[in-house]
N, C-alpha and C positions, 0 to 999 in steps of 0.2 A: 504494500500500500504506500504510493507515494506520499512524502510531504508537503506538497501543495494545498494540503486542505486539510483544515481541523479537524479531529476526530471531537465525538458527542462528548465524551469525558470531560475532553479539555476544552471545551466549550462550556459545559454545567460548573466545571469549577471554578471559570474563568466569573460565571455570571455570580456566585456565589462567595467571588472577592471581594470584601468590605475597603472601598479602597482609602474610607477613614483610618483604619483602625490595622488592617494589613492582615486577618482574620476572616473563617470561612462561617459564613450562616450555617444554622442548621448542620454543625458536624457529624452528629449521629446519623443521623437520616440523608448526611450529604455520601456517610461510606458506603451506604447501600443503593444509592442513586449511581455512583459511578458505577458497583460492580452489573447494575443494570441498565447503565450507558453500554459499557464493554459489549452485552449481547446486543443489543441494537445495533451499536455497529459493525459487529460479526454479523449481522443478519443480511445489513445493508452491501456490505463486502462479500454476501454471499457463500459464506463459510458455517452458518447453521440456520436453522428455521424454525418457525414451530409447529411443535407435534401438539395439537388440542391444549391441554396449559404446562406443556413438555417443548426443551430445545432440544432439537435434534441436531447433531452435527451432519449436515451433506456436504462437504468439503472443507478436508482436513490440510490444505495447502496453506502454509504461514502467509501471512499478510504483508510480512515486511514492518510490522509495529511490535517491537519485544513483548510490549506491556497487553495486547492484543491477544499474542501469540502464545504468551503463557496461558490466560484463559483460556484459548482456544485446547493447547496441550490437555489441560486442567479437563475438557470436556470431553476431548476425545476418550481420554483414559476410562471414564466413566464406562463408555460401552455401551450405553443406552442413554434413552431420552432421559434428562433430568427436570422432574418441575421447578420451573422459572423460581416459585417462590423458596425451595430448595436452596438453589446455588445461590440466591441473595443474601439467603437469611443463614449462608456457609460463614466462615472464619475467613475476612477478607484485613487481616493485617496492614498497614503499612502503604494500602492502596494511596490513600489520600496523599500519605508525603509522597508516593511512589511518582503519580502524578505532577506534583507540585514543584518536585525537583527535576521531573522532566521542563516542565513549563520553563522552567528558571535556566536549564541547560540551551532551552530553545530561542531565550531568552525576550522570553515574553512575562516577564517577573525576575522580579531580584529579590534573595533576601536580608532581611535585614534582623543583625544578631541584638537582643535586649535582656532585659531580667524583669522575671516576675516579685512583686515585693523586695525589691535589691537582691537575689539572693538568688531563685531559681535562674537557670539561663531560659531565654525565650528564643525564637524567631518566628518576626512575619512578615508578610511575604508583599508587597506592593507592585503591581502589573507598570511596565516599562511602558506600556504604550496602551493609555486607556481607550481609545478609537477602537481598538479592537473588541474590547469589554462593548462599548457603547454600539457597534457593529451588530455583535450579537442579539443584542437587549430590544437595537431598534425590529429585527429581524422578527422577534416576538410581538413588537410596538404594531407592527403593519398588519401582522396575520389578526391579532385582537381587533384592532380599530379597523378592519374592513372587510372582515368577516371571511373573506378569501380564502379557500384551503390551501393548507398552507404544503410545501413540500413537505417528503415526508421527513428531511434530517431535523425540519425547524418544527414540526408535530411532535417527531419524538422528543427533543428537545425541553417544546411546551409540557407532554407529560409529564416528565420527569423533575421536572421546574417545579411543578403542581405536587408531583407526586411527595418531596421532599420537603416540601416547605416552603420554598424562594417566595410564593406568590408574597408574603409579606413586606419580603425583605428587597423584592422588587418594585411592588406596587402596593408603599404600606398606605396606613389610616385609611378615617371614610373614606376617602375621594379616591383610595384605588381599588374598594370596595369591587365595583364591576370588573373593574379589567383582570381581577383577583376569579372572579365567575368566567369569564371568558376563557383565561389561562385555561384554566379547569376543565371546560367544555373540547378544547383545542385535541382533549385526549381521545377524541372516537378519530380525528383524522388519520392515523395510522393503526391499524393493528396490533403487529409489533410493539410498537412505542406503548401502546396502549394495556396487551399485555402484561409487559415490563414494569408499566409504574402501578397497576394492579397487587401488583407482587410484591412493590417494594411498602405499598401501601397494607398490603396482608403482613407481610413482616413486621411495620411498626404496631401493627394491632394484637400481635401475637397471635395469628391466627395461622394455620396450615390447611390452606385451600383445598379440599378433596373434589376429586373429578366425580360428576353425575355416571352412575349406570343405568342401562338400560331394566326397566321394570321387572323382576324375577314374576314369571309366568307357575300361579295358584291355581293348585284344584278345584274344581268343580264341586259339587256338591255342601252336605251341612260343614259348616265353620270355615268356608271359601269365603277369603277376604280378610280373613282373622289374621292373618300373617301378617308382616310389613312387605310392601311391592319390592324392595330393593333395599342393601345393605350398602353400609358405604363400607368403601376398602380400606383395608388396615394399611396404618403407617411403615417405612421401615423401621429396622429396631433403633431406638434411641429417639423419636419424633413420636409424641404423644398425640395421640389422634383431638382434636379439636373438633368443635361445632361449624360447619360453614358458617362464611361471611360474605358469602355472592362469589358469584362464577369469574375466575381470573381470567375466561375468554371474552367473557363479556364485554365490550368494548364502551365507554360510557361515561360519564361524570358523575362523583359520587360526590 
């Protein structure tokens, strides 16, 4: 994958720079939005798909992006479809500096070394060239305020913007009230993107989305119907089976 063109990652994290303060909104929910940037952009690169609320990998050829390409590694090895909400809600260590000091390598941010309370060391991180932040931003500005569907890089985008939290931190108070609903909305334009922050959104709610089966077909005669029509599937081992919280294919604004 050439450098010519941003990837969704560093693009979400770009929009998620405070360039007050040199700090990333919504950290928690921003580590889960990148490692559900990474599939969207595998998706878009055409390196896996989805399988019903499963990625599947259809082509195991590296990207040419290390940080890509380790996901991508990461999925093949699985061996089967993994659910989206699965691998988000996996041990994704280090992602966010993993990113960050790519940005800074690319040098589109630089960091800058401090101390917390005199004492602890800090860094954070101020973007070299805020045009490009603003680039982004307005890219989301046009799809909102004109209703437009939008491609699918600046859909996914929107999701996962939505999905994390930004809508505040982009468009705070009343007055960004709506464009805060629009962001939101932005997420049925792509699929993909759409599944994705589904997932990331099922993660922050502790929930573990089980896929619908088809109705178990009941005897006829007395106490037909007594049964339940269908079970839901067991978890693998160490995932506790939860309550749905709505279908992660589902494409939609919650």
């Amino acid at each position: 994958m050439g450098r010519s063109r941003r990837t969704i990652p560093e693009e979400l994290l770009l929009l998620a720079l405070d360039p007050a303060t040199g700090t990333t909104a919504q950290p928690q929910s921003l580590d889960l939005g990148l490692a559900g940037a990474q599939l969207v952009e595998l998706a878009l690169a055409g390196r896996i798909a989805p399988d019903g609320d499963r990625i599947a990998v259809v082509l195991p050829r590296p990207t040419g992006d290390p940080t890509l390409d380790s996901a991508l590694e990461l999925l093949r090895r699985r061996g089967s479809p993994v659910r989206a909400v699965h691998w988000i809600g996996g041990p994704r260590l280090g992602l966010r500096q993993t990113y960050l000091t790519h940005l800074e390598r690319c040098g589109m941010v630089h960091a800058v070394a401090g101390q917390m309370c005199g004492v602890l060391p800090t860094t954070r991180y101020q973007a070299t060239d805020t045009a490009i932040s603003r680039e982004i931003k307005a890219r989301l500005d046009s799809a909102i305020r004109t209703g437009v569907p939008p491609d699918p890089r600046t859909a996914a985008l929107a999701a996962l913007a939505h999905a994390v939290g930004l809508g505040k931190h982009l468009y705070p108070g009343n007055e960004g009230r709506s464009s805060r609903s629009r962001l939101r909305d932005l997420i049925r334009h792509d699929p993909m993107g759409g599944l994705v922050a589904h997932a990331v959104m099922d993660v922050q709610n502790g929930v573990a989305a089980q896929p619908r089966r088809a109705p178990v077909a009941t005897a006829s005669g007395p106490g037909a119907g007594r049964q339940p029509a269908s079970r839901v599937a067991a978890e693998p081992a160490g995932v506790p089976a939860q309550p749905r919280h709505g279908s992660m294919a589902r494409v939609g604004a919650r």
